[in-house]
C-alpha positions as CSV (number, residue, x, y, z in Angstrom):
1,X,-37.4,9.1,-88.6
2,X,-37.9,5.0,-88.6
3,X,-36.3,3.3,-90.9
4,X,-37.8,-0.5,-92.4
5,X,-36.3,-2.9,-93.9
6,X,-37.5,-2.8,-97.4
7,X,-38.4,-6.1,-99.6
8,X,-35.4,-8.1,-100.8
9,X,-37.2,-8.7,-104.5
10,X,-36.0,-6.7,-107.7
11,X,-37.6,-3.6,-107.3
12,X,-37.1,-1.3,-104.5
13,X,-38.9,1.6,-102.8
14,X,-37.2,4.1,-100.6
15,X,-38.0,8.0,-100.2
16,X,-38.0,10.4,-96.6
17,X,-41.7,10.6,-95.9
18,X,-44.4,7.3,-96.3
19,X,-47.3,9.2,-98.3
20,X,-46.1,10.0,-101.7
21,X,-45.4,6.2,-102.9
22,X,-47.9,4.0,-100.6
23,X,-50.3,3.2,-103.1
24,X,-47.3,1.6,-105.0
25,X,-45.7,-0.2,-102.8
26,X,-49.2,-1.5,-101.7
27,X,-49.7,-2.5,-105.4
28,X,-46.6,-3.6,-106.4
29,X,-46.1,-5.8,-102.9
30,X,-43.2,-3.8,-101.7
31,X,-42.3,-2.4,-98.3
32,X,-41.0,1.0,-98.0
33,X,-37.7,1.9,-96.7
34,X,-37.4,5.6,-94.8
35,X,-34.2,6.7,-95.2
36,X,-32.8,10.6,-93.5
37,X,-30.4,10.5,-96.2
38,X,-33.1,12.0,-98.5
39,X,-34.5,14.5,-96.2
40,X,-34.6,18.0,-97.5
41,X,-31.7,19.2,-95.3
42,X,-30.1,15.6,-95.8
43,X,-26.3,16.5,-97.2
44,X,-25.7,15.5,-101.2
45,X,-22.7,13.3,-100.2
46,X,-25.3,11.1,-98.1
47,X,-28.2,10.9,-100.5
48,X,-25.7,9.9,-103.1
49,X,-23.9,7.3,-100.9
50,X,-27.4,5.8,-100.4
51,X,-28.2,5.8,-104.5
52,X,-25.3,3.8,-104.2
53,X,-26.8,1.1,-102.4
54,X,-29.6,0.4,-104.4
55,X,-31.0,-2.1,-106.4
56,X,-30.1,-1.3,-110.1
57,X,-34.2,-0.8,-110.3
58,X,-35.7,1.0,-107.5
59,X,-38.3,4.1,-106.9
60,X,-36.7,6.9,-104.5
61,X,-39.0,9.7,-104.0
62,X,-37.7,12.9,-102.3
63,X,-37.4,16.8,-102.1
64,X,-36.7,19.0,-105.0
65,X,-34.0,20.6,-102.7
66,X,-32.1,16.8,-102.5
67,X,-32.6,16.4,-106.2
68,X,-31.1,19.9,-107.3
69,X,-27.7,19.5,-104.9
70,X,-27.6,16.0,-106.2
71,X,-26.6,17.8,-109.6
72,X,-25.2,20.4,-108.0
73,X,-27.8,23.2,-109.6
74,X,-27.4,21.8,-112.7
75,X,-31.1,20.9,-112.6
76,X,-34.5,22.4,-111.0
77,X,-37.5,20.4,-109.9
78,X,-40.4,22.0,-109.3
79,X,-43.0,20.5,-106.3
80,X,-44.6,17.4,-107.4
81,X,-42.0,16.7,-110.8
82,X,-40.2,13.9,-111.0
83,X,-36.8,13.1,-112.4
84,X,-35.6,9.3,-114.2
85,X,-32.5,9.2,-113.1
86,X,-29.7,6.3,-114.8
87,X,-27.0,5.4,-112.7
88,X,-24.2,4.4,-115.1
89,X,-20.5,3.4,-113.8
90,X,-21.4,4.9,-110.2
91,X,-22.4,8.3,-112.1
92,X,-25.8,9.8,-111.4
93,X,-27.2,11.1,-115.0
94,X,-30.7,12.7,-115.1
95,X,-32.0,11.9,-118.0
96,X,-35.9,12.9,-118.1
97,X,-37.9,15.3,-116.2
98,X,-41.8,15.0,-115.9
99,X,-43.7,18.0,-114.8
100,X,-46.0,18.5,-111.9
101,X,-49.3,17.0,-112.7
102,X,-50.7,20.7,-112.0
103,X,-48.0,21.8,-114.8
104,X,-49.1,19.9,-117.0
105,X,-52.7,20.7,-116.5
106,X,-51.9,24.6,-116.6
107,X,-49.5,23.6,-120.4
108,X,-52.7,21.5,-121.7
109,X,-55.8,20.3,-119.9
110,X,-55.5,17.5,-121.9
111,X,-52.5,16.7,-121.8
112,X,-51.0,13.5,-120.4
113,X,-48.0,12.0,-119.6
């Protein structure tokens, strides 16, 4: 997997695979950074080294799989959810969870998040 430097301004943009974030990145001016460290199979310790790293306000999209060893099973993520995610004194905390768009949709068809 090719890794790119990513933009050097206040927000950052890194994830495993291009798709999910380009429109983003395109809007928002930022260059995306592909990173193995948060590749479904990518070991906890590594993903977590490379939250590390980051800017205190940056985007990291991933798998559900890296997301749920991150916290060690104490959360689930369905396909397409998102967790925000503080960092506090090196600690990762989850904090919010947002459902699948088709989740949602299936909860309320008119509901919006």
């Amino acid at each position: 997997m090719a890794t790119r430097a990513c933009s050097r301004r206040r927000s950052q943009v890194t994830q495993s695979t291009a798709s999910t974030v380009r429109a983003l990145a395109l809007e928002r001016m930022l260059e995306i950074e592909l990173r193995d460290e948060l590749a479904p199979d990518a070991p906890a310790a590594d993903a977590s080294a490379l939250l590390a790293e980051l800017l205190d306000t940056a985007l990291v999209c991933t798998h559900r799989e890296v997301i749920e060893r991150l916290f060690d099973g104490d959360v689930t993520c369905e396909k397409g959810a998102a967790w925000v995610v503080d960092r506090v004194a090196g600690r990762l905390d989850a904090v919010a969870y947002v459902p699948s768009p088709t989740s949602r949709e299936r909860a309320s068809p008119n509901a919006f998040v």
